[in-house]
N, C-alpha and C positions, 0 to 999 in steps of 0.2 A: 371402444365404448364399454363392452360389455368387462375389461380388464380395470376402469374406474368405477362401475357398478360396482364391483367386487371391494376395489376401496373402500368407498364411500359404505360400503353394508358395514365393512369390517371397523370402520373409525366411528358408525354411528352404535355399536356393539359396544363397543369400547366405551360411549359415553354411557349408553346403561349400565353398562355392569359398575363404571362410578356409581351412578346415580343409586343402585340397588343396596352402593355399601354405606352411603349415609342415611339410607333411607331406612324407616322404624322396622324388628327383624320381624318377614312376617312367619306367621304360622306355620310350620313345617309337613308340605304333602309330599306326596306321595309323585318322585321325578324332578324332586327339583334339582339335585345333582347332574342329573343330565341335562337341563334347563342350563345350570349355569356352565356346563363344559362347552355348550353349542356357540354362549358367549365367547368361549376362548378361543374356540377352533374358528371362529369367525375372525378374529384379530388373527390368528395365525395364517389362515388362509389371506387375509390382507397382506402380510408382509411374506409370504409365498410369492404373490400373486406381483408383487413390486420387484424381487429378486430376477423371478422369470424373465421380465420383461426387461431389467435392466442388463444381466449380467452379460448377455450375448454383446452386447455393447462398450462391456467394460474390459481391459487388455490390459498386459503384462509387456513393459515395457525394459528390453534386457538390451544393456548399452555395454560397450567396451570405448574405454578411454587410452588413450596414447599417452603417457606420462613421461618425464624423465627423472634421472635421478647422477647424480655427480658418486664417481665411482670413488671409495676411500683409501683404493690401492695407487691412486696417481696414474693409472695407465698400465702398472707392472703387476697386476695379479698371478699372484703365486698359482693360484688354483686353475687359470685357467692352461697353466704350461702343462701341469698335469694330467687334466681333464681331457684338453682338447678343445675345450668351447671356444666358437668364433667371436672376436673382440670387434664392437661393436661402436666404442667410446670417439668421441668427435676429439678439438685439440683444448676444448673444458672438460675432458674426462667424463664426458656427460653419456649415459645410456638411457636408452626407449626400454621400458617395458608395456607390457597391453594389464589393464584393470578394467576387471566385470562388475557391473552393479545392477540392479533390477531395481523399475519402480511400478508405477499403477498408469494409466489413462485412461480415456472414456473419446469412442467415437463422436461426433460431437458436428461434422457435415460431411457430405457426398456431393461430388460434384463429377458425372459422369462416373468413370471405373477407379476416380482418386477416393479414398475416404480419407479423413483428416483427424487426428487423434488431439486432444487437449494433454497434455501433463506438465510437471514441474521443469523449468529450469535447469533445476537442481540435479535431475534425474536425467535429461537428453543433452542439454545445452552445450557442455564440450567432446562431447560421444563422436567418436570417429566411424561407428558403427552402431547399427540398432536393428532391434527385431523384434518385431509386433507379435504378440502370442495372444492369439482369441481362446475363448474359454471350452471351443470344441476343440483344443491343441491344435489347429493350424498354424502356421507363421510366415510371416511377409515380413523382406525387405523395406526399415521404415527410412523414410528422406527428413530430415529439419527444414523444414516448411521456416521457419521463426523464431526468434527467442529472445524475452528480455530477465535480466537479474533485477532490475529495481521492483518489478512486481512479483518473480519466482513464477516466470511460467512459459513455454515452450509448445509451438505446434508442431507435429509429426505426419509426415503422409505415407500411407503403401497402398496398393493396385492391386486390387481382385474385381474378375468379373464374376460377381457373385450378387444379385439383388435381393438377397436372403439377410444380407447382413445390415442389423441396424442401427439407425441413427440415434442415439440417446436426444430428449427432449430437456429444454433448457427451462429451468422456472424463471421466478421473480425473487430475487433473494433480496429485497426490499420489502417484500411481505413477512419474512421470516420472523419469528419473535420468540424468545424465549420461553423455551416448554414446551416446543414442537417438536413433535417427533419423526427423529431421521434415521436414516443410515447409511454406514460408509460401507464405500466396496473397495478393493483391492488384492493387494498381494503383499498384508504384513510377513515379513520376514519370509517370503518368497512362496508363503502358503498363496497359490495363487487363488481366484475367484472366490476371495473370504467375503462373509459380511456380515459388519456388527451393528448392533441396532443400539439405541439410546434416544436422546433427546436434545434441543439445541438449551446449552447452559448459558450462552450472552452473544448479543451482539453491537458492532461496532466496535469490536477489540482494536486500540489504536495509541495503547500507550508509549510511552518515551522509548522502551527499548525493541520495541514494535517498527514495520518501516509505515512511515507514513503514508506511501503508496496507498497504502490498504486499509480497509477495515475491517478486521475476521470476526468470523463465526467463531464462536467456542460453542465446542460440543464437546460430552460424557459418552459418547461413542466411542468403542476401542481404536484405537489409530496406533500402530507401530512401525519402523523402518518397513520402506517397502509400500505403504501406502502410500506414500507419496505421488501425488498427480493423480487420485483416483477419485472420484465424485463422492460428495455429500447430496444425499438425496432425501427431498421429503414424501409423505404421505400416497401423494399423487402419483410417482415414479418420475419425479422433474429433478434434476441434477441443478441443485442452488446454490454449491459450494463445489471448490477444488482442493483436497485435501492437503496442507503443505507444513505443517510443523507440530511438534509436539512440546509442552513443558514439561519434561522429566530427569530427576537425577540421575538417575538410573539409565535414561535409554530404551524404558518401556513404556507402556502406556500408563498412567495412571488418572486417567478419565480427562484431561486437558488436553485435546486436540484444537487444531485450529484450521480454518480454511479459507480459501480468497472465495469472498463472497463473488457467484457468477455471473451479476451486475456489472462487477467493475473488471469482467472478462469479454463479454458478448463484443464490442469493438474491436478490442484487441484482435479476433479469429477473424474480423475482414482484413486488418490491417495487417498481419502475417502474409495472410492469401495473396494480397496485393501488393506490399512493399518488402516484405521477407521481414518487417519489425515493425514495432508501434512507433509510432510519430507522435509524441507527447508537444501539447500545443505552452506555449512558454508566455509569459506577459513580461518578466522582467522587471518581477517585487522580489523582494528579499522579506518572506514575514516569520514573525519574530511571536513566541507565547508571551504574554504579558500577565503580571498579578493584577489582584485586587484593589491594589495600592498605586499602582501602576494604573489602569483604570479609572482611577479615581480622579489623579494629576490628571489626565486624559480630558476627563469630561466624558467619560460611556462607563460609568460604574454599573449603572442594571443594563449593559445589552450587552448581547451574542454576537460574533463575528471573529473577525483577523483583524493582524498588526499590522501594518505597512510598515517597517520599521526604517527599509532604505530602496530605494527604485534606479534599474538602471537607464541614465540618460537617452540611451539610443534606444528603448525598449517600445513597444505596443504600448505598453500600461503608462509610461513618459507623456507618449503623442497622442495619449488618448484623455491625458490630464488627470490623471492619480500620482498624486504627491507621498514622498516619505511624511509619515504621520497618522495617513488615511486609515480609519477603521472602517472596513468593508465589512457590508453587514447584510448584501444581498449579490449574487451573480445570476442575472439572466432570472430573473424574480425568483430562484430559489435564496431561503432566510440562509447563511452562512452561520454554521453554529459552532465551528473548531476551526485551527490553522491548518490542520490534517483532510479537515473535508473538506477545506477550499483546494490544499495541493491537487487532489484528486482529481476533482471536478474543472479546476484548469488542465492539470493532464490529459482527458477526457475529451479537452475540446480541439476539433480539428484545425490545421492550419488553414488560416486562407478566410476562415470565419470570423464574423465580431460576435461580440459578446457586452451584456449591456453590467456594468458595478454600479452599486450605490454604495455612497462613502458618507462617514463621518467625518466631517474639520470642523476645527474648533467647537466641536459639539452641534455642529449646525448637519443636517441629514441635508445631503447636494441635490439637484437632477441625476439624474441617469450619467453616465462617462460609458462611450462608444471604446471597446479597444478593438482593433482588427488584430488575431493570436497568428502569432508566427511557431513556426516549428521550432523546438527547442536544440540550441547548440548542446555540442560534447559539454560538461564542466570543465576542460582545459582551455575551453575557446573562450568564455567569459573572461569577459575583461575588468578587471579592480577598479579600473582607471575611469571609469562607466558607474561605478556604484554611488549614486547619492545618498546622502553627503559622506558616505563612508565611516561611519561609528553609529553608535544607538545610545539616545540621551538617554539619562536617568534622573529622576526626580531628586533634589537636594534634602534627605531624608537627614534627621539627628545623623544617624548612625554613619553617614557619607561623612556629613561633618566631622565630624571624631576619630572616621579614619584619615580623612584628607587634612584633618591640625586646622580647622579652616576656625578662629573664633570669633570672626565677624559674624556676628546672627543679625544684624542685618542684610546679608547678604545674600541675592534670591536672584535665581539661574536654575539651569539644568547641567547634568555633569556629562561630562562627556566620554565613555566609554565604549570596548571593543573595536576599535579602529583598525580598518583591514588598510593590511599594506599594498602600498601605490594608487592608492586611492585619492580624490580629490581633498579628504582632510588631511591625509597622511601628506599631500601635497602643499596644503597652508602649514605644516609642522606643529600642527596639533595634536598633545597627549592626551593619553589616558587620564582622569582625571582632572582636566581643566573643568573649568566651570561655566556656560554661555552663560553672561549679563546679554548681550544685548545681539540684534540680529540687526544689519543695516542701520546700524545708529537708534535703533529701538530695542526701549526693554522688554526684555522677558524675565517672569517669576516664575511661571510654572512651564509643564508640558504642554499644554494646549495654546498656550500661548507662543512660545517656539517653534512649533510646527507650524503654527499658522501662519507665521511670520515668513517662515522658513517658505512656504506653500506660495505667499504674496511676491516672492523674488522671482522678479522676470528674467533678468539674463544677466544679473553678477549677484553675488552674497559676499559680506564679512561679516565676520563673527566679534566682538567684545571679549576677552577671554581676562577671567581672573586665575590666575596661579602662582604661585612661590610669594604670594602676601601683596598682590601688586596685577593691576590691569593693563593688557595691550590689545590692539585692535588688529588682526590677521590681517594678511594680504588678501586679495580680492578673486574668487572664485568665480572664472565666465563661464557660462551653460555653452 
């Protein structure tokens, strides 16, 4: 209590001594320099006071990895006849050597004499070896508790009987908002228990070369190699963020860090503890970014959501009655605002639970669709042959016309492109490039119509197909 007292004086200092600087200048007595120093040393004793408490908590995470490497003497090195050195090479001419890398982590739960370490991926995830370093230089043998690549992050456990050592506090990185000010801890470039201080510059970072997994923090905090896995923390001493990549040419910090925000961590550290990995929950959509123009054809030109763009037959989201086309635009009464926030928040949901969508077809807003989520297979286990309908229409724009020669303008359909192979339409021998006229002896002109057509097929589809100047009707597609 009395270590947020201290906060809280130090952040409400901080808002006067703003206030003082846009305020009219007053009259110059006699003390006011020391007046305004007591403001600083207030702020400084805040972020004191936040360090204290966290860095006992924060660890140096030193991994050795087992690599190989194919030897370029073929098996007959000269040097080693020489030397003497023992030849180690398998019958690929392949050698082990041992590589050391250091990152950051933050204790993070206790359970009896286990403490459990949060960090990257990146940093323990194929370590054949590890060793926890606390900030009073003790070290423990650490165990891989866990670990996944698609979100960059790794549990670690070591054994001390020791009830001195503390558990770091987890915030709400849902509250977080730009211009909040945090800071990172770690071990940049092996200076261990550093910490830089800044502010949070955006969040929801989620762009295309981004993984979609996530949605980071950016912070103007110094971050450099080495941080990696070590807490972003705000005001309070609550650990909001895990610190995990940096934008730089260079290799240094240059104020762009980024971190998985610690929302879309707090499940993961049961499911470590308990299954040794996350169990990401699966529906079995395929969704797809869509334009404006694309939207339009659609029938959801003003609203927020995801694509459906193709559903696998056997999937939850099939049996639960979400068709390809569907624009989801709510799960479990949260509003669905990106294709990135839905991946997430289905990833998030356990197996074995349902979950409730609301969709758009044909522009019509549905009831509620029940799915029960299953746990999600390897991506070698999916099967093509499962994907409906297996391509993604596109609206018959001029500029389609012109590339596909097509100079009938009378003529209105959707095209049909990206077609995965072995798939159901790859199975009717439809190309890239056709055009659907018509879906079970009915036309379509636009997108919305297509889909919905596509949506009304109980248990066969064919397609109308114009291409090479001339219409034929596919063979017959059974669910």
């Amino acid at each position: 209590m009395n270590r947020k007292l201290k906060i809280f004086a130090g952040v409400a200092a901080l808002i006067f001594m703003g206030a003082q600087l846009f305020a009219d200048p007053p009259v110059r007595k006699a003390g006011t320099d020391a007046a305004s120093l007591s403001v600083v040393e207030a702020l400084q004793n805040s972020f004191r006071s936040i360090s204290q408490t966290m860095l006992p908590a924060v660890v140096e995470v030193d991994v050795t990895e087992t690599k190989t490497y194919t030897s370029p003497f073929g098996g007959s090195n000269p040097f080693e006849y020489f030397f003497g050195t023992p030849r180690q090479e398998n019958k690929d001419n392949k050698k082990e050597y041992e590589s050391k890398g250091l990152g950051s982590g933050v204790i993070v739960r206790k359970t009896g004499n286990i403490f459990y370490v949060l960090t990257n991926n990146h940093v323990a995830g194929t370590a054949t070896k590890i060793t926890i370093k606390l900030n009073d230089g003790r070290e423990f043998e650490g165990k891989l508790v866990g670990t996944d690549s698609r979100i960059d992050i790794a549990l670690v456990s070591f054994e001390a009987k020791d009830n001195t050592i503390p558990v770091a506090a987890l915030g709400d990185s849902d509250k977080v908002q730009p211009g909040d000010i945090c800071m990172a801890f770690g071990a940049p470039l092996g200076y261990s228990q550093s910490v830089t201080q800044g502010i949070i510059s955006a969040v929801g970072r989620s762009e295309s070369h981004m993984s979609s997994i996530s949605d980071y923090i950016q912070t103007d905090a110094a971050i450099n190699q080495g941080n990696s896995g070590g807490p972003l923390v705000n005001i309070y001493g609550e650990v909001i963020g895990i610190n995990t990549w940096i934008a730089s040419a260079s290799g240094g910090s240059v104020g762009l860090g980024f971190a998985i925000p610690i929302n879309n961590i707090k499940n993961a550290i049961d499911s470590f503890i308990k299954n040794g990995k996350i169990v990401y929950g699966w529906v079995g959509v395929s969704l797809v970014d869509i334009t404006k123009e694309y939207k339009k054809d659609l029938g959801v030109e003003d609203m927020e959501g995801a694509f459906a763009a193709e559903v696998f037959t056997n999937s939850p989201a099939f049996k639960g009655g979400v068709k390809p086309g569907d624009f989801i635009v709510e799960l479990n009464g949260k509003k669905v605002k990106s294709t990135n926030q839905l991946v997430r928040d289905v990833g998030n949901l356990e197996a074995g639970t349902t979950a409730k969508f609301v969709v758009i077809r044909g522009g019509k807003r549905l009831p509620e669709l029940t799915v029960k989520i299953e746990e999600r297979a390897k991506d070698e286990d999916i099967n093509n042959s499962k994907m409906w309908p297996g391509f993604i229409a596109q609206p018959l724009t001029d500029e389609l016309r012109e590339q596909l020669k097509i100079d009938d303008k009378k003529l209105k359909g959707v095209v049909v492109t990206n077609i995965e192979e072995k798939s159901p339409a790859a199975s009717l021998r439809m190309q890239n490039g056709d055009v659907i006229t018509a879906v079970n002896g009915k036309t379509v002109k636009n997108l919305a119509e297509f889909y919905n057509e596509l949506a009304n097929a109980a248990k066969s589809v064919n397609f109308d197909v114009y291409s090479n100047g001339g219409t034929i009707t596919t063979g017959t597609y059974k669910f």
